[in-house]
N, C-alpha and C positions, 0 to 999 in steps of 0.2 A: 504493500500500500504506500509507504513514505515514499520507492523510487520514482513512485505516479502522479505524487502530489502535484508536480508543475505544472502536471497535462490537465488535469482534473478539477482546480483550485478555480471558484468563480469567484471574485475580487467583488461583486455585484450580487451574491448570492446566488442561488439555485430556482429561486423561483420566479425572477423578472429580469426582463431585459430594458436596455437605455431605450427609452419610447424614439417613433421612426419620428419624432416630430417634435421635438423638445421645445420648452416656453422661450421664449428668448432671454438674453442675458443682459438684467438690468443697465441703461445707459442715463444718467443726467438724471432728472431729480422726479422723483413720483409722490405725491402724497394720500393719506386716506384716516379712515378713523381708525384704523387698526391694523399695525404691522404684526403680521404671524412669522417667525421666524422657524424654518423646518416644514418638509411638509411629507410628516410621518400620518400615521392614524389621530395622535394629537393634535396637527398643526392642523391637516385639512378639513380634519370635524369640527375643529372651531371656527375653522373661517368661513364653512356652511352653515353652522348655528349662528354667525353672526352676519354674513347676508340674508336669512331668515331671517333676521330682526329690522334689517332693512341698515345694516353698518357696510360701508365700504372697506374691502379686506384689500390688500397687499399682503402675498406669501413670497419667503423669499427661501430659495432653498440651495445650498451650497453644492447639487451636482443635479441629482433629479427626484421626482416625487417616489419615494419607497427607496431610496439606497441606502438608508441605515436599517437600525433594529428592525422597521415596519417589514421591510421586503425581506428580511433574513431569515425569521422565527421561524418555530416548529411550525405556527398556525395553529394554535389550541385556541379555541374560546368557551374557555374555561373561567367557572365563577370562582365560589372562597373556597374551595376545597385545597385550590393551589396551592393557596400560601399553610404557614406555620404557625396553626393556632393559640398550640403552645408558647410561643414565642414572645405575638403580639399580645394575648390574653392577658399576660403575665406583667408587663410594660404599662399595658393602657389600663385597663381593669376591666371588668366584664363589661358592665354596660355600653362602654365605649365599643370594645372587643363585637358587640354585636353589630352595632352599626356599622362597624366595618367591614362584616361580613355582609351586611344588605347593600353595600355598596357594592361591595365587587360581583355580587348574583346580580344587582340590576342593570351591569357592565354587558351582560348576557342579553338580559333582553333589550337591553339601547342597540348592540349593534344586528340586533334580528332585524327592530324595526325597520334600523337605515339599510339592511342591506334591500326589504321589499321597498322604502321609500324610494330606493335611487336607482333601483332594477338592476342589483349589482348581480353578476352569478361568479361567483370564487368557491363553487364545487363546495359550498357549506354542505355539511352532513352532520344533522344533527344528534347525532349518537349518543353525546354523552360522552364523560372521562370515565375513567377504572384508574384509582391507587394501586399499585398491584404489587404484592412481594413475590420474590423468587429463592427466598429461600425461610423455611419454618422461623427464624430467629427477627425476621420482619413481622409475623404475625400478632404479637403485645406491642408495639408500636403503631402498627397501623389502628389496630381498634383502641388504642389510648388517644390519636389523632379523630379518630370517628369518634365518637362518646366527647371531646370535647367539644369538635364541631358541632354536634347535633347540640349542646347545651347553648351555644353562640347561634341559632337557626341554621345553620348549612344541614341541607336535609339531603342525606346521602341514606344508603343500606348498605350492608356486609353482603360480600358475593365469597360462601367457601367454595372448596374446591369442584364439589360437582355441581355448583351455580356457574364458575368461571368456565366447567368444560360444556355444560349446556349451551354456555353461549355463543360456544366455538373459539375459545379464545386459545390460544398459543397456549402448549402445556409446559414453557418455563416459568408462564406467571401462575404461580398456585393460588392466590387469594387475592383478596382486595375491599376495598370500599368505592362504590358505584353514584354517579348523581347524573339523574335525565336529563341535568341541567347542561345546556353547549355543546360543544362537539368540535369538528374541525374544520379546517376552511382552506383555502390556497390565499396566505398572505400576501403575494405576488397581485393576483388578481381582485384582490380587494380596495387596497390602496391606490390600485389603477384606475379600478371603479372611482376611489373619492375623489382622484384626480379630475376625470372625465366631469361628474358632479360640479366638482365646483368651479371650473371651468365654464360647463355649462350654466351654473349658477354667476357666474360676473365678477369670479374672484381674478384676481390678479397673479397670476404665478412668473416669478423669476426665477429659471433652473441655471443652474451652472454660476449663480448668482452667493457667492459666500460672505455671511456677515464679515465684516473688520472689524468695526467697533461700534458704538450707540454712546451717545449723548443724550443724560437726563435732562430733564426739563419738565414743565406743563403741557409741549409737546415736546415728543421723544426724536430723536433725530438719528438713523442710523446708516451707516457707510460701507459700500461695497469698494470693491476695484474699483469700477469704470460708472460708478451712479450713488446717488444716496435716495433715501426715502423718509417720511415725516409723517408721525400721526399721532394724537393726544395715548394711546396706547400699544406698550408693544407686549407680545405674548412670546416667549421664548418654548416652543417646544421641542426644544432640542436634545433631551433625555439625557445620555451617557457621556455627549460634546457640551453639553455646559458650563462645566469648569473651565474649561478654555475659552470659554467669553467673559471669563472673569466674574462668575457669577454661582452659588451654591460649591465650591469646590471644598468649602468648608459641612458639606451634610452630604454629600454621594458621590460616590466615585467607578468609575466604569470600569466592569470585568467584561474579558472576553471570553466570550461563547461559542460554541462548534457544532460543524452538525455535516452529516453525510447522506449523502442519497444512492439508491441501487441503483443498479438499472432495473428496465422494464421485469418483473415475475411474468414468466409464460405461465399460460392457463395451467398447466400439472403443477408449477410450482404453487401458485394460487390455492387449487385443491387441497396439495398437501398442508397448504400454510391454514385453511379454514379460514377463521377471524370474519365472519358471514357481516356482522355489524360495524365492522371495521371504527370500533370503539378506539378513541387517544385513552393510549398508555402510559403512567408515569409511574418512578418506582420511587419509594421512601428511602432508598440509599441518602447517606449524606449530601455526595451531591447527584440529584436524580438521574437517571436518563428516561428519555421522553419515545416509546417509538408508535408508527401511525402507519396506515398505509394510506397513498394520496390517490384522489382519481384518476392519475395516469400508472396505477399498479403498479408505483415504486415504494421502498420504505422508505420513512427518512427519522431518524435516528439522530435526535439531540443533547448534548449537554455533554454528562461525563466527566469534562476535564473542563475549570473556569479558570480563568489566568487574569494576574493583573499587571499592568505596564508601568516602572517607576515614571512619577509623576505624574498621573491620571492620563497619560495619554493613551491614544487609541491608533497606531498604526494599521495599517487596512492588509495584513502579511496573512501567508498560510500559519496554521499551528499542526503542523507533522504530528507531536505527540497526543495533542486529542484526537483528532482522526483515527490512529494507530489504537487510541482506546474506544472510538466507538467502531469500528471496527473487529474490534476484538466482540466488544457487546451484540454485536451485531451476530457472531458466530456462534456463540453461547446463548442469546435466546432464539435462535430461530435455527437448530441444526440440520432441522428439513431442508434448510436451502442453501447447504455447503456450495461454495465457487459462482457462486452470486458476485458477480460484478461490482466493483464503486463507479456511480456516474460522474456525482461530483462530489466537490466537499469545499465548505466555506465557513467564515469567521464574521462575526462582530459583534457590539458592544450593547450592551445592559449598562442601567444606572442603577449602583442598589445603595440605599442608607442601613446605616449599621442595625437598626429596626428592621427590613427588612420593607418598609412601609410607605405608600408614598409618597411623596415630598411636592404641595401646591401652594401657592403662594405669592407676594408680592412683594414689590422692592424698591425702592428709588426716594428719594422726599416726596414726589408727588401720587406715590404710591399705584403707580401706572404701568407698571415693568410685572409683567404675570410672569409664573415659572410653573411648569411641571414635569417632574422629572421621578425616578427612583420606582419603576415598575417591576423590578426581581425579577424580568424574563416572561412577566404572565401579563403584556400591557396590550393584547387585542384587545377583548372585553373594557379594561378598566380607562387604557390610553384614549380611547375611541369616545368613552364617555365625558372625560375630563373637558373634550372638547365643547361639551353642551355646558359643564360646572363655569366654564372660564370663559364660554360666552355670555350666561347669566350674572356672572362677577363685574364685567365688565358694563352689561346693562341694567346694573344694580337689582339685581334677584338673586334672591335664598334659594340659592339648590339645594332640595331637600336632603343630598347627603352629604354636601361639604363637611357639616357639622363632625360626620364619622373620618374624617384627615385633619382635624385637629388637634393635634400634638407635638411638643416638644419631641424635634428632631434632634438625634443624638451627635454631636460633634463628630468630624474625622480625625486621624491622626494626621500629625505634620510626615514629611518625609524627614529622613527615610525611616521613620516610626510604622508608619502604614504601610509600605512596602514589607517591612520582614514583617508584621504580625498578619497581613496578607497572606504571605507568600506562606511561611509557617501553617496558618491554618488549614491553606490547602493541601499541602503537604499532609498535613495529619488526615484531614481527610481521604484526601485518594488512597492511604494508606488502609485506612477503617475500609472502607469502599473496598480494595482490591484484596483483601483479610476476608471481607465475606464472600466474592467471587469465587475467592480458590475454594472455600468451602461445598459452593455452588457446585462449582464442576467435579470437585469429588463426590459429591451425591450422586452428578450423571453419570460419572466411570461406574462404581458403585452399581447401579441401578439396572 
């Protein structure tokens, strides 16, 4: 696999390509009531929410619509089972803890809406997630994650083992916890969708157009290369590149994320793989892996191995040894389809706060500079919706769940403090992770 990576490596992800028709690139000076900067699931849901209110939007996007996190991800749209209940439970306190789980379930149904509102098709299937263990020593962790979820409303059930082979599911996953709630989508073709939308809506896109810097004020004044732009508000939704606009580098900081795709399954392999519901898979390892099958009957197989770059930066480079681990994951749960192909394999960036939680907000003296950032990898559902919270902020309404993202965000480390307690935990992790594996696989020698 590593001697392939060169051939194989899409700099642009696996699931969209540079549109045959790119916006053009900001020249001399534009102004509007609202500069979006980014034009990810965040950037372009808000700038729809707010030409729906009847705001003029200006998007300005530093290469093209979907070339960051948006067009990379597995495409899960998945509500609060994602995240780590324990974690945030624990931090905010219950009450809070619930509303934030109603937020990210109602992430689910905002982007059902927009996908019938805008006649998007990105191959949604709405199947549903499965938590799933792959080995017995996952099962008191997963129903300690289900038992707390369900006390926070996330209404999942227990799938044992002859509920997971009823369902057709892959017999490396033995158990799991289930929720009707989302399923999967082609990220690629989603975001294209919002593109086309808000295009057709009157928004303004500048592609290949990268912020340089903004100028606070009563209006906000921000500078490209070869143009600048002006509007009483700007909305940064630039997630995991944030910090580098000089802005939240103090509350999230971007890891890099991996992910591989097969080639096409022939129908026998198909057969022998079952998987009838083609339900999204995550497992409770430390750090997860995510696998799917897509409409074009490839797998694609995320996460594994997360990495972070000293000083929050985000180079756009292959990562040889994730790949090499999902890869490997790849041959260990699905052993029906030895000599399966990699088609491609690609990298980018997540914002995550040391909560794990996300981070919205605003900034400047005139309190005009929106931000929302620190989605942990799970931001179709909740990114997509923010867009409607931070059109409402800005046209002064109470979006009924802001209230559940209020919280004292936890500081970062300075470098190179955060660099080694980074690096360090990863380490321990993949360590735990590849501890249970081998265990794994000796069950299958074993068996």
């Amino acid at each position: 696999m590593a001697s392939n990576t060169a051939t194989k490596f899409r700099s642009i992800g696996g699931w969209i390509e540079r549109p045959a028709h790119p916006q053009p690139t900001l020249h001399g000076h534009v102004s509007a009531d609202v500069i979006v900067v980014g034009a990810g699931f965040a950037g372009l849901n808000t700038a729809l929410e707010l030409r729906a209110r009847g705001a003029s939007v200006i998007v300005l996007e530093r290469d093209f619509a979907g070339f960051g996190a948006s067009g990379r991800n597995a495409g899960y749209l998945g509500g609060s089972m994602a995240v780590e209940f324990e974690m945030f439970a624990k931090r905010v306190g219950h009450e809070q803890a619930r509303k934030i789980v109603r937020f990210y379930d109602a992430g689910v149904d905002y982007v059902e809406g927009k996908l019938a509102e805008y006649g998007i098709d990105c191959d949604y299937n709405p199947s549903g997630i499965i938590r799933a263990g792959v080995h017995p020593a996952h099962e008191k962790k997963l129903r300690k994650d289900m038992a707390t979820g369900l006390e926070l409303g996330s209404v999942t059930r227990f799938l044992d083992h002859a509920d997971m082979r009823a369902r057709g599911i892959p017999p490396a996953f033995l158990f799991g916890y289930y929720t009707e709630r989302g399923g999967t989508l082609d990220p690629g073709k989603y975001v294209t969708g919002l593109r086309r939308a808000a295009l057709d809506a009157g928004v303004q896109i500048y592609e290949n157009t990268a912020l340089r810097s903004y100028t606070e004020g009563s209006t906000v004044r921000a500078e490209t290369a070869q143009g600048s732009a002006s509007a009483p508000f700007l909305v940064l939704a630039t997630n995991a590149y944030t910090p580098q606009l000089g802005l939240l580098g103090n509350k999230v900081m971007p890891l890099r994320v991996s992910a591989i795709e097969t080639e096409p399954l022939s129908p026998a392999q198909l057969a022998a793989l079952g998987w009838p519901g083609r339900e999204g898979i995550m497992t409770p390892h430390w750090v997860m892996e995510s696998h799917r099958l897509t409409a074009r009957n490839t797998l694609v197989i995320t996460t594994k191995r997360i990495d972070y770059v000293y000083g929050s930066q985000t180079p756009n480079v292959p990562d040889d040894s994730a790949y090499q681990a999902l890869a490997t994951a790849l041959r260990d749960r699905f052993p029906m389809l030895q000599g399966l192909g990699i088609r491609s394999c690609w990298s980018g960036y997540i914002s995550m706060a040391y909560d794990a939680l996300p981070v919205v907000g605003e900034s400047g003296e005139f309190r005009n500079i929106l931000y929302s950032a620190g989605c942990t990898g799970h931001g179709v559902a909740t990114q997509s919706m923010m867009g409607q919270m931070l059109a409402d902020w800005i046209t002064g309404t109470a979006h009924p769940h802001l209230a559940a993202l209020d919280h004292k965000t936890p500081s970062t480390l300075p470098e190179p403090l955060q660099w080694c307690a980074v690096k360090g935990t990863l380490a321990l992790t993949n360590m735990l992770d590849e501890a249970l594996n081998r265990k794994v696989r000796r069950m299958g020698d074993e068996a």
